[in-house]
VEXTORTI-956900 format. One record per residue: residue number from 0; residue in one letter; x, y, z of N, C-alpha, C, O in turn. Coordinates in steps of 0.05 Angstrom, whole numbers, padded with zeros to 5 digits. Atoms other than C-alpha are relative to their C-alpha. Layout:
! VEXTORTI-956900
[site NUM, "A", [X, Y, Z], [X, Y, Z], [X, Y, Z], [X, Y, Z]]
...
//
This chain:
! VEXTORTI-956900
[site 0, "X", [00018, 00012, 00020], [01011, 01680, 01007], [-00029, 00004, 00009], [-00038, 00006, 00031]]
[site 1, "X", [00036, -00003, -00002], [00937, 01687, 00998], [-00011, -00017, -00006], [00002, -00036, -00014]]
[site 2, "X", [00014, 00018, 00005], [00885, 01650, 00989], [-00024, 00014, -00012], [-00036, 00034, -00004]]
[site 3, "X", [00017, -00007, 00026], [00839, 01649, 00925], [-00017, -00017, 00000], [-00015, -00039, 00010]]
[site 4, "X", [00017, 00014, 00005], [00778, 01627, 00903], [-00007, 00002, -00031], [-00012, 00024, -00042]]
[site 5, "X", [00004, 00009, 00032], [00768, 01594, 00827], [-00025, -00012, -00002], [-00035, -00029, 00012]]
[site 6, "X", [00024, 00016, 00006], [00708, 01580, 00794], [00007, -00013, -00019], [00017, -00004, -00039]]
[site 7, "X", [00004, 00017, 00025], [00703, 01511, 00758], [-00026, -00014, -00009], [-00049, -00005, -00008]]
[site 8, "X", [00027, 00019, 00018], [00659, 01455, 00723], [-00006, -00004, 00024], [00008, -00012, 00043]]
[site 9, "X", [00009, 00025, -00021], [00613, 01434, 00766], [00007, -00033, 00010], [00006, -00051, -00007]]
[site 10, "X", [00003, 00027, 00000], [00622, 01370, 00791], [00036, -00012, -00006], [00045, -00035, -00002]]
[site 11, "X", [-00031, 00000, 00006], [00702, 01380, 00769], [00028, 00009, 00016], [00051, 00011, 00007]]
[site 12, "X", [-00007, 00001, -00008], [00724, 01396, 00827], [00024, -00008, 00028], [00038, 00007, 00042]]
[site 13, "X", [-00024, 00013, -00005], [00770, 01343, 00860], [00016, 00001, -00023], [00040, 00007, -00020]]
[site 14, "X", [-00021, 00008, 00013], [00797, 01331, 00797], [00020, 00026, -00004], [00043, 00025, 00003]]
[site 15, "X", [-00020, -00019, -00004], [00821, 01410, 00782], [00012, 00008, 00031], [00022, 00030, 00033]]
[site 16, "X", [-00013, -00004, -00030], [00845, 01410, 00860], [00021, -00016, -00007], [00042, -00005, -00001]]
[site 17, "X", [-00015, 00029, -00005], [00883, 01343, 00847], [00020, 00017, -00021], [00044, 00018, -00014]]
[site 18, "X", [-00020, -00003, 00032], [00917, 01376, 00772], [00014, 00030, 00014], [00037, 00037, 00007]]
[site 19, "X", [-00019, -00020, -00007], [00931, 01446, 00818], [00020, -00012, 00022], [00040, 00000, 00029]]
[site 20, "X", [-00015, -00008, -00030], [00961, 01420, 00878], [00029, -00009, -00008], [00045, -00011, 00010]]
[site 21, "X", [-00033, 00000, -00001], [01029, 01406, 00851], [00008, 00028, 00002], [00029, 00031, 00015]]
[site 22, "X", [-00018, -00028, -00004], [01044, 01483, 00845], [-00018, 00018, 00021], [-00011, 00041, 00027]]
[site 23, "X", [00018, -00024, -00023], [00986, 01512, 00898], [-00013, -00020, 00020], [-00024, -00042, 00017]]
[site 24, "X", [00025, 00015, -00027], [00952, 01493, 00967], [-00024, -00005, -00015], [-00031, 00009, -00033]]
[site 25, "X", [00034, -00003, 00017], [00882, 01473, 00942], [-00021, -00017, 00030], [-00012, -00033, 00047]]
[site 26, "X", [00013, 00010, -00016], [00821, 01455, 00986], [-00018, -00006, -00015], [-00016, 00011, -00033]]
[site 27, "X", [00038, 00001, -00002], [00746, 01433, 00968], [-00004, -00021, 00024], [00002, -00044, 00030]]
[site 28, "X", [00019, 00010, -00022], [00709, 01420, 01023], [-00027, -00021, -00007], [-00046, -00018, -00023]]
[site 29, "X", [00026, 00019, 00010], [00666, 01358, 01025], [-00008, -00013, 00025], [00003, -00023, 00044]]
[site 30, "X", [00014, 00023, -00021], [00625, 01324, 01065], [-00023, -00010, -00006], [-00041, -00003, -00021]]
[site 31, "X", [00028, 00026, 00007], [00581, 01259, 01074], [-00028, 00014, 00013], [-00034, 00023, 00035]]
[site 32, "X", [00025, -00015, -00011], [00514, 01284, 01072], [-00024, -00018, 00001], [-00029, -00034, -00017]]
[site 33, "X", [00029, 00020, -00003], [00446, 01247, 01098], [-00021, 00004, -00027], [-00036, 00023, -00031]]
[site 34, "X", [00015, 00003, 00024], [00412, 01231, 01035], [-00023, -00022, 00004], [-00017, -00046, 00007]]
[site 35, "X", [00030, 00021, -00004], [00333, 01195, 01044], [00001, -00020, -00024], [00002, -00008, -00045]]
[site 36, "X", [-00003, 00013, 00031], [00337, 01135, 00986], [-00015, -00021, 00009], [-00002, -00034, 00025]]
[site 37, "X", [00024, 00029, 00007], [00276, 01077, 00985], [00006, -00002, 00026], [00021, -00019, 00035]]
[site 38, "X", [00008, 00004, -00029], [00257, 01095, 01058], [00026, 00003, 00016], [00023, 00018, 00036]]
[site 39, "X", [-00024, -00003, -00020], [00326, 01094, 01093], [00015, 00022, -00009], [00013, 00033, -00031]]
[site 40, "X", [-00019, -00019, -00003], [00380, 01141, 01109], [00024, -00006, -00008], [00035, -00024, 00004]]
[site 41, "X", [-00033, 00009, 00004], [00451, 01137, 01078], [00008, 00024, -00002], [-00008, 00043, 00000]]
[site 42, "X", [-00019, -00023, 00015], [00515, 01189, 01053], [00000, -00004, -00028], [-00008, -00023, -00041]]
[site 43, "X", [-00006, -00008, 00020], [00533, 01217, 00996], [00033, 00026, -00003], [00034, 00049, 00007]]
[site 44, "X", [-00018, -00015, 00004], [00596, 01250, 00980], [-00012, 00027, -00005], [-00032, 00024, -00019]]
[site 45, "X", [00008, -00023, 00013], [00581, 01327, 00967], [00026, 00017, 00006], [00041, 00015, 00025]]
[site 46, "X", [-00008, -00028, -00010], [00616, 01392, 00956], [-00009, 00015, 00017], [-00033, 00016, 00012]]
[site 47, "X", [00020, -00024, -00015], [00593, 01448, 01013], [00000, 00022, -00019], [-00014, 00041, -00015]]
[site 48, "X", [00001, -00032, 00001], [00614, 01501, 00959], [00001, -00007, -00036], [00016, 00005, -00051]]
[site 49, "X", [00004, 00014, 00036], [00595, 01462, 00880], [00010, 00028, -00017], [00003, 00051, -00014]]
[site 50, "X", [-00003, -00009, 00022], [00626, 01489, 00825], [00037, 00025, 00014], [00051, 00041, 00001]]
[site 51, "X", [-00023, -00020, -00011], [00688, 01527, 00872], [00020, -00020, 00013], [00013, -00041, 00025]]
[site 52, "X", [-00019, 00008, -00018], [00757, 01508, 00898], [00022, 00021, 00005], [00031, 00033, -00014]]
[site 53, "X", [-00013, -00021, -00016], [00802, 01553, 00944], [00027, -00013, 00003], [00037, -00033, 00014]]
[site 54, "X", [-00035, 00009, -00001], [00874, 01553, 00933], [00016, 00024, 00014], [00007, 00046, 00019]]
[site 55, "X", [-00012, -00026, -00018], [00927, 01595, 00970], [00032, 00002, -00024], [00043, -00018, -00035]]
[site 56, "X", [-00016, -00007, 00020], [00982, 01629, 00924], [00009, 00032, -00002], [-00005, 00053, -00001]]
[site 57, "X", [-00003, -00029, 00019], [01022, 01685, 00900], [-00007, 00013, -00018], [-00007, 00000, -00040]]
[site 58, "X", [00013, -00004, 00028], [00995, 01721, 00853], [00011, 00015, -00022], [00008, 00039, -00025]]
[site 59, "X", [-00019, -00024, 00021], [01039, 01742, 00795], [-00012, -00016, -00025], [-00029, -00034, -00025]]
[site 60, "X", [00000, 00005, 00035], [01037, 01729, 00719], [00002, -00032, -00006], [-00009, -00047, -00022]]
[site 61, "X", [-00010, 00032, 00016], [01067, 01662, 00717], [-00027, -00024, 00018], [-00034, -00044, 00007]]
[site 62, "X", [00021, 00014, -00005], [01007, 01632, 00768], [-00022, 00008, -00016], [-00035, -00011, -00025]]
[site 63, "X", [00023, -00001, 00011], [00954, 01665, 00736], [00005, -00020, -00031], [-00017, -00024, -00043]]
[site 64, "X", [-00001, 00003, 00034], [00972, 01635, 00665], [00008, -00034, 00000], [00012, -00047, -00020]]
[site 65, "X", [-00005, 00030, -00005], [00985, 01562, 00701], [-00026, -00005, 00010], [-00035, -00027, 00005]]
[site 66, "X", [00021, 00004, 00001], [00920, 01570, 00725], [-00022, -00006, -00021], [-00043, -00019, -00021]]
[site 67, "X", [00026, -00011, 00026], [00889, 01593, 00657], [00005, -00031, -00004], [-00017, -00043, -00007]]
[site 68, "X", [-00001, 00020, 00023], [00918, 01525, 00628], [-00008, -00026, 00018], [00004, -00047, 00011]]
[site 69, "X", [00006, 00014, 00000], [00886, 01480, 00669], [-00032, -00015, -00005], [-00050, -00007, 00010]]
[site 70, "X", [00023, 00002, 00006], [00826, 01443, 00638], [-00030, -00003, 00023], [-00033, -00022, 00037]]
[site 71, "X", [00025, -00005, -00021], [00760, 01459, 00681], [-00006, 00025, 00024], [-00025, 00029, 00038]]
[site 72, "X", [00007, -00026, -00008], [00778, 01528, 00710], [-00011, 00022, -00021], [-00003, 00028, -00043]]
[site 73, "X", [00021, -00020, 00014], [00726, 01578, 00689], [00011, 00026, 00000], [00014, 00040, -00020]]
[site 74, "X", [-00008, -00032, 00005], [00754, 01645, 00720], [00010, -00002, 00036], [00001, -00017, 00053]]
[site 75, "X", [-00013, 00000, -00027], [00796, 01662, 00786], [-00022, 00026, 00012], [-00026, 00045, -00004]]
[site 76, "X", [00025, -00020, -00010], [00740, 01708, 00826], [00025, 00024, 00015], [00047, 00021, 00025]]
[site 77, "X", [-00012, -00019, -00006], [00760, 01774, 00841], [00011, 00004, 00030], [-00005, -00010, 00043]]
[site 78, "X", [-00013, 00004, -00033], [00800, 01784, 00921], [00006, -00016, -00001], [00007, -00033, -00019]]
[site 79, "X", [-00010, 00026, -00022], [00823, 01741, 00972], [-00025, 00002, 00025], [-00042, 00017, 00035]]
[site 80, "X", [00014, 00012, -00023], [00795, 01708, 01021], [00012, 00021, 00032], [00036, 00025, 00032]]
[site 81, "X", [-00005, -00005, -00026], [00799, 01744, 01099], [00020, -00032, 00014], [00020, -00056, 00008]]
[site 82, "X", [-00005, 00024, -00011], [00838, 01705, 01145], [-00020, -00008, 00012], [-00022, -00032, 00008]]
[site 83, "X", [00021, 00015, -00004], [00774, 01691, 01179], [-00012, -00017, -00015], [-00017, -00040, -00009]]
[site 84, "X", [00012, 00017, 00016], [00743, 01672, 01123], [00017, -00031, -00015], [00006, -00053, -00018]]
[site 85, "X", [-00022, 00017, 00000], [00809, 01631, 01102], [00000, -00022, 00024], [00002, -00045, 00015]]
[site 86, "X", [00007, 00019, -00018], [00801, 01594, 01172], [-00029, -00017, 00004], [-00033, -00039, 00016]]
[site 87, "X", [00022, 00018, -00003], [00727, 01582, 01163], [00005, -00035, -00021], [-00001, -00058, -00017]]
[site 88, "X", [-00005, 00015, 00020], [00751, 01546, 01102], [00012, -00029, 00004], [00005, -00050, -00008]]
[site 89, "X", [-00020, 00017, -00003], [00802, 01503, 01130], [-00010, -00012, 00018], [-00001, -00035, 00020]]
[site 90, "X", [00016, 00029, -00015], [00753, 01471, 01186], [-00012, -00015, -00008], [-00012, -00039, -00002]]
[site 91, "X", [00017, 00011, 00017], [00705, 01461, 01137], [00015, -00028, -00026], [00005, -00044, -00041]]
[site 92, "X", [-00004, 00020, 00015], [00750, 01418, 01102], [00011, -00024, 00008], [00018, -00041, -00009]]
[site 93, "X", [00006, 00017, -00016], [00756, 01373, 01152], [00033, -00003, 00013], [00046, 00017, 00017]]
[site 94, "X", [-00032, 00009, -00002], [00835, 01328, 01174], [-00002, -00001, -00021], [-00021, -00005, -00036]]
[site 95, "X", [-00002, -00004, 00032], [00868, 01336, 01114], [-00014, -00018, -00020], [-00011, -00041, -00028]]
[site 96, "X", [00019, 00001, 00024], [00819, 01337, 01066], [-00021, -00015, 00004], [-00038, -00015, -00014]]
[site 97, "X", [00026, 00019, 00007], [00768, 01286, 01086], [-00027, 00010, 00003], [-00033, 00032, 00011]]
[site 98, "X", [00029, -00013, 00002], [00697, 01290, 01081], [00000, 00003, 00028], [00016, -00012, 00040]]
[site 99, "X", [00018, -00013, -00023], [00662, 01325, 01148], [-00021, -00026, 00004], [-00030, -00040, -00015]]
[site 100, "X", [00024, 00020, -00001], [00611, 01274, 01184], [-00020, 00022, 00011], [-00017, 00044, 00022]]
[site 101, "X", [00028, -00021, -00011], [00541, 01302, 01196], [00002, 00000, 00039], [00009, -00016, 00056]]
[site 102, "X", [-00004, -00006, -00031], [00535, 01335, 01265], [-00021, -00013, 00008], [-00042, -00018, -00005]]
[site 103, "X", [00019, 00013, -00022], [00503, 01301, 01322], [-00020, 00023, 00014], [-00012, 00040, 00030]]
[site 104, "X", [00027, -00025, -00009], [00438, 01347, 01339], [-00018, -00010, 00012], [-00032, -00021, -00005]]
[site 105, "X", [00013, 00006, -00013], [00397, 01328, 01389], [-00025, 00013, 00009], [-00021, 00037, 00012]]
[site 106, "X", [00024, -00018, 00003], [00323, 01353, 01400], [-00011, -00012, 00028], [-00016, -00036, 00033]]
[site 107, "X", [00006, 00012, -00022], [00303, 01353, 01471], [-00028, 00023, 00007], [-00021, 00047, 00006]]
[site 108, "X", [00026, -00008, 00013], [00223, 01381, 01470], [00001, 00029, -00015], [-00004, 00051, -00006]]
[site 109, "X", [-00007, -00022, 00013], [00239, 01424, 01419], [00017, 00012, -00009], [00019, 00022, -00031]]
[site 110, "X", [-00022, -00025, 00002], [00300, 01458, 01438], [00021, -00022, -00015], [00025, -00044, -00007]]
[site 111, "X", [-00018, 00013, 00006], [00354, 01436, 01391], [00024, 00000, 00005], [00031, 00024, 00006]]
[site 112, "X", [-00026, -00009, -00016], [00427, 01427, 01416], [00020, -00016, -00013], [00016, -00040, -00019]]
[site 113, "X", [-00027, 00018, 00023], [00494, 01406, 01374], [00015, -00004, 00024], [00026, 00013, 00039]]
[site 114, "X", [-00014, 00022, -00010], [00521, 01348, 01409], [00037, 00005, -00012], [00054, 00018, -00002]]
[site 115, "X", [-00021, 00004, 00014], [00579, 01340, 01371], [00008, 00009, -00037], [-00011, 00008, -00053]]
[site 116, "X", [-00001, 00007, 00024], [00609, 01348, 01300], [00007, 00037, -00005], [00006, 00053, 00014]]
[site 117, "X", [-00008, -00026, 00007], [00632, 01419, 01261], [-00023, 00016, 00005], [-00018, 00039, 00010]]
[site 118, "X", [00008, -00019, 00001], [00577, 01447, 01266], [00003, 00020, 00032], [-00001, 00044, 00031]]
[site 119, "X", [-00011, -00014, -00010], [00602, 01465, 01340], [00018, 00019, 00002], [00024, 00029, 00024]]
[site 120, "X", [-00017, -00012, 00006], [00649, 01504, 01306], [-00009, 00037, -00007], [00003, 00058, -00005]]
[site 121, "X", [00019, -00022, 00012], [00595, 01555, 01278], [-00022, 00001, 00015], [-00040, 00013, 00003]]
[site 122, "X", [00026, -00008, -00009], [00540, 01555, 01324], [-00008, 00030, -00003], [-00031, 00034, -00011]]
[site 123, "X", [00002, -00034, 00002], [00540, 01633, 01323], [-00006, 00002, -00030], [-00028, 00012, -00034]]
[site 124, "X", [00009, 00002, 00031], [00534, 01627, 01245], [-00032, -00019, -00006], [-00041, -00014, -00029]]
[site 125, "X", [00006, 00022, 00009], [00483, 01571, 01242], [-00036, 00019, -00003], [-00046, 00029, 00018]]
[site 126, "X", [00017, -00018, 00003], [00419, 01609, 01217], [-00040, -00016, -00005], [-00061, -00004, -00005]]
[site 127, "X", [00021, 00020, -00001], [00364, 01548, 01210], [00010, -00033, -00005], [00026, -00040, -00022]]
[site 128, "X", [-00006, 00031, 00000], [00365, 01465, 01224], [-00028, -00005, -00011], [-00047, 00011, -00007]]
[site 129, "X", [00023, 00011, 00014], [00311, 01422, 01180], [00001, -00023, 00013], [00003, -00043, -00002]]
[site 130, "X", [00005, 00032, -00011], [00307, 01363, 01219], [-00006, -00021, -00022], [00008, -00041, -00025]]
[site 131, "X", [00007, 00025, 00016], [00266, 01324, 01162], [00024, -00006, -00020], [00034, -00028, -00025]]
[site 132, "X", [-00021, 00004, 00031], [00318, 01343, 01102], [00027, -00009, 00011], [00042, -00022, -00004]]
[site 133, "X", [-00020, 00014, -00005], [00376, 01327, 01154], [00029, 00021, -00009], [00053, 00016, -00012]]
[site 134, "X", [-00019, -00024, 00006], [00410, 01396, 01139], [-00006, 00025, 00027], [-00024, 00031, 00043]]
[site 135, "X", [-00002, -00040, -00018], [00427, 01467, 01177], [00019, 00012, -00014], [00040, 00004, -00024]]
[site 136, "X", [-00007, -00017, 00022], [00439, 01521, 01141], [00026, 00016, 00018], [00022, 00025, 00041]]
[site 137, "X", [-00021, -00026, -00018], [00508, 01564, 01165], [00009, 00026, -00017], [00021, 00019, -00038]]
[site 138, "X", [00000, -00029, 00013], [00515, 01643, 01138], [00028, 00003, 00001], [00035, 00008, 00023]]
[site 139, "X", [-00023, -00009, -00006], [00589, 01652, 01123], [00000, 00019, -00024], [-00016, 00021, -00043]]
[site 140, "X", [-00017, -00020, 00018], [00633, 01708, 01088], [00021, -00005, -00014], [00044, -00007, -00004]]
[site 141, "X", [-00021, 00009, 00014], [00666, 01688, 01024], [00003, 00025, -00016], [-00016, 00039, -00025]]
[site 142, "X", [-00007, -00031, 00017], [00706, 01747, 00987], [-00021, 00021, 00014], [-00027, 00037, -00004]]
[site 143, "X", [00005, -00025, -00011], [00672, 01797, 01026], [-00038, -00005, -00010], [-00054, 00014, -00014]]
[site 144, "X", [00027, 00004, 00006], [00602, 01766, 01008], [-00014, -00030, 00015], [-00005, -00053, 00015]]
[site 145, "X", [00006, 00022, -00012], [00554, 01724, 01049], [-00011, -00022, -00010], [-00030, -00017, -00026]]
[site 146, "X", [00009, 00028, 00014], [00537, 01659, 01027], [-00009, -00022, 00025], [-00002, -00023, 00048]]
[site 147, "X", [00006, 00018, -00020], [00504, 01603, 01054], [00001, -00019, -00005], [-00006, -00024, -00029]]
[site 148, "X", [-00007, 00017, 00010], [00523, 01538, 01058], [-00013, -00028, 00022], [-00010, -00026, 00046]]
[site 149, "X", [00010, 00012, -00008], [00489, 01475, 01077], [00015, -00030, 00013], [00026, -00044, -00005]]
[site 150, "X", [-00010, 00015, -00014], [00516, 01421, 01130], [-00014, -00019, 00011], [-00034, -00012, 00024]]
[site 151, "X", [00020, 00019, -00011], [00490, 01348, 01148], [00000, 00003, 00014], [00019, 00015, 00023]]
[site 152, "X", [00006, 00002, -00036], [00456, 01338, 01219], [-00002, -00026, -00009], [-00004, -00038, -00031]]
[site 153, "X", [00015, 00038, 00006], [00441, 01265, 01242], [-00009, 00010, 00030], [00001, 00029, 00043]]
[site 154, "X", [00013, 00010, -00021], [00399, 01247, 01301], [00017, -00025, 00024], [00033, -00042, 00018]]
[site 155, "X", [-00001, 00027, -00016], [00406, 01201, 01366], [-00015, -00021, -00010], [-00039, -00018, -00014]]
[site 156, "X", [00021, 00028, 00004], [00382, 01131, 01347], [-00021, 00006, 00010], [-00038, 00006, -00007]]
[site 157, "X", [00020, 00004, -00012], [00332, 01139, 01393], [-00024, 00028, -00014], [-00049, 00026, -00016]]
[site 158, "X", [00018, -00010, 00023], [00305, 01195, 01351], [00000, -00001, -00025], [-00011, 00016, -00039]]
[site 159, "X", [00008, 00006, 00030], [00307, 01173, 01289], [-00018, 00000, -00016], [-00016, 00015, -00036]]
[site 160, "X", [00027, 00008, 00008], [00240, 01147, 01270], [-00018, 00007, 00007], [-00040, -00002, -00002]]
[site 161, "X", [00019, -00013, -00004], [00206, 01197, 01306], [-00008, 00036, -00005], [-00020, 00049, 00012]]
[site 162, "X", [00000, -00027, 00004], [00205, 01266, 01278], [-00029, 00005, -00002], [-00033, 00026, 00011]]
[site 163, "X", [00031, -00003, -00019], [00128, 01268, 01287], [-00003, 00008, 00021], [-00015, 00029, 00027]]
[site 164, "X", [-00007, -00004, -00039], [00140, 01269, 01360], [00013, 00021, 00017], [00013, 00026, 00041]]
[site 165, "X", [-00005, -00021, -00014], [00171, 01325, 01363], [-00004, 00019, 00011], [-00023, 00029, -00001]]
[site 166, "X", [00024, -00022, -00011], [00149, 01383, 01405], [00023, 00026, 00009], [00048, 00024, 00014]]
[site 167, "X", [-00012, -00025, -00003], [00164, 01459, 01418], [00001, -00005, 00035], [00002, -00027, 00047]]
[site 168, "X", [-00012, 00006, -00023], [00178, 01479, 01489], [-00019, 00010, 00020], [-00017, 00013, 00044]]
[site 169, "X", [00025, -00010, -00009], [00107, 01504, 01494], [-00020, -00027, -00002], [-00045, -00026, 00000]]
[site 170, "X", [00013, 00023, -00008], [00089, 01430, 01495], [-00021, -00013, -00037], [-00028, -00036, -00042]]
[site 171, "X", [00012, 00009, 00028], [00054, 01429, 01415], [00018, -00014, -00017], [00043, -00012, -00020]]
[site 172, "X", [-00009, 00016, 00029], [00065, 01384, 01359], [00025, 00016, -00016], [00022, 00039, -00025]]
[site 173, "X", [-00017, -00023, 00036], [00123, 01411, 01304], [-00005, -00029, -00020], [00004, -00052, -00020]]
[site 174, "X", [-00004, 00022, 00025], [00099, 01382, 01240], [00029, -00001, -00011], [00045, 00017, -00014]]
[site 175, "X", [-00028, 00003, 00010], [00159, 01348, 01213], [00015, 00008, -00026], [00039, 00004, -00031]]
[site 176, "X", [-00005, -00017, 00023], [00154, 01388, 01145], [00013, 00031, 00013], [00032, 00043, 00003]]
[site 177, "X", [-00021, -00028, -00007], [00177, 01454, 01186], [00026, -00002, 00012], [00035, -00022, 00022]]
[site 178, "X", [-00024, -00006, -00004], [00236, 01477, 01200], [00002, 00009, 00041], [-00014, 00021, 00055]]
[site 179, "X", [-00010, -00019, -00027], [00270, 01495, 01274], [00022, 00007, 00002], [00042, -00006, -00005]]
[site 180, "X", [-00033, -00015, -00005], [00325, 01541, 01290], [00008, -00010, 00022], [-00007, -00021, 00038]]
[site 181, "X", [-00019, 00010, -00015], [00376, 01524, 01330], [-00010, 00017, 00035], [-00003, 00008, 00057]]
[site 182, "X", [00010, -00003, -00029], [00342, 01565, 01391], [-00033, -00012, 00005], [-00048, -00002, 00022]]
[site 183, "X", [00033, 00004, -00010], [00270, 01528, 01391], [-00011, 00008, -00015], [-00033, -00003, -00019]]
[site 184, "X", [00034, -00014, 00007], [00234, 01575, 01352], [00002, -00020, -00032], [00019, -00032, -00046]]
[site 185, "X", [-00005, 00017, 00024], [00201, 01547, 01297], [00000, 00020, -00033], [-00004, 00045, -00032]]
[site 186, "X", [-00003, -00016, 00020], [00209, 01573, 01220], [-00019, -00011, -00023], [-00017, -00033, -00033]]
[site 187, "X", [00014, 00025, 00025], [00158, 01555, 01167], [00012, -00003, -00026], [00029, 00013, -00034]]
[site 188, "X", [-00015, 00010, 00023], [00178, 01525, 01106], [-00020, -00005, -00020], [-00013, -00014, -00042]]
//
C-alpha cells in the first residue's frame, strides 16, 4: 500500500479523515500552536498542511470512486508519497494522532538550540526560527515537491518576557522583529 495525498475544504479536514478512515489509513497532522491574544500566550489547534490529508491505500477503481463520494474531497493529487516523505508524515502527526506540542528552544546569547520537542526530529530540515511569532519554519518533500511547513517553538520561562534581550554571539542587540536561524545568524524580516 501507498500513501496518498487528497486535497480538501479547508478547514474540513478532521472531519473527511474521520468519514475515510473506515476503508483507508488517514493522517492530518496537527498541532497546538503559540498564538499572542490580549498580551499573553496560549494554543490553538492547527493543521501543519490546511486544506490536505494523507491516506495510505491501494489504488484501484473501487477506492478512487469511494473517495470521489465523499463530501469535502476536492481531487486526489497526482503520486505517492516517498517512504521518507511517508515517515516525515507520520512523526509529524504526533502518538496516534494527537496534536504535536511546540518545541522547547532555548536562546543562549544568540545561538539557538532545540531542547526538546519534534522539532529534534528535523533539525537538518529546519531552515529559519522567529522567536517573536513563536514559529520555525522546516523545508520538507511532499510528492516530489518542497514545501514548507511551519512548527510552534516555546521558550524557557525564564525567557519569556524578554526577547528584547536577546543578543548575537558578537555580543549586539537582535531586535525582536528579526528573525534567527537555528545556527545564530541573523535573517531580516
Amino acid at each position: 500500500m501507498n500513501w496518498y495525498v487528497i486535497q480538501v475544504k479547508s478547514g474540513e479536514e478532521k472531519a473527511v479523515a474521520q468519514k475515510l478512515s473506515d476503508n483507508f489509513r488517514t493522517m492530518v497532522p496537527i498541532e497546538n500552536r503559540p498564538i499572542r491574544s490580549g498580551g499573553t500566550w496560549g494554543v490553538k489547534e492547527y493543521p501543519l498542511f490546511p486544506g490536505y490529508v494523507f491516506l495510505q491505500m491501494n489504488y484501484n477503481a473501487e477506492a478512487y470512486y469511494r473517495l470521489k463520494g465523499i463530501t469535502g474531497v476536492i481531487k486526489l493529487l497526482p503520486g505517492t508519497l516517498s517512504y521518507l516523505e511517508a515517515e516525515w508524515i507520520l512523526l509529524l502527526n504526533g502518538r496516534k494522532g494527537t496534536p504535536l506540542e511546540p518545541t522547547l528552544v532555548k536562546n543562549t546569547n544568540g545561538k539557538l538550540e532545540i531542547v526538546d520537542g519534534i522539532l529534534s526530529r528535523f533539525k537538518s530540515c529546519v531552515t529559519k526560527i522567529d522567536i517573536r511569532a513563536r514559529r520555525a519554519t522546516v523545508e520538507l518533500s511532499i510528492c516530489g515537491e518542497k514545501k514548507e511547513v511551519q512548527l510552534g517553538i516555546r521558550l524557557p520561562e525564564s525567557q519569556e518576557e524578554s526577547p528584547a534581550e536577546e543578543t548575537r554571539p558578537d555580543g549586539e542587540e537582535v531586535n525582536p522583529a528579526e528573525e534567527v536561524q537555528p545556527d545564530g545568524e541573523e535573517v531580516s524580516g
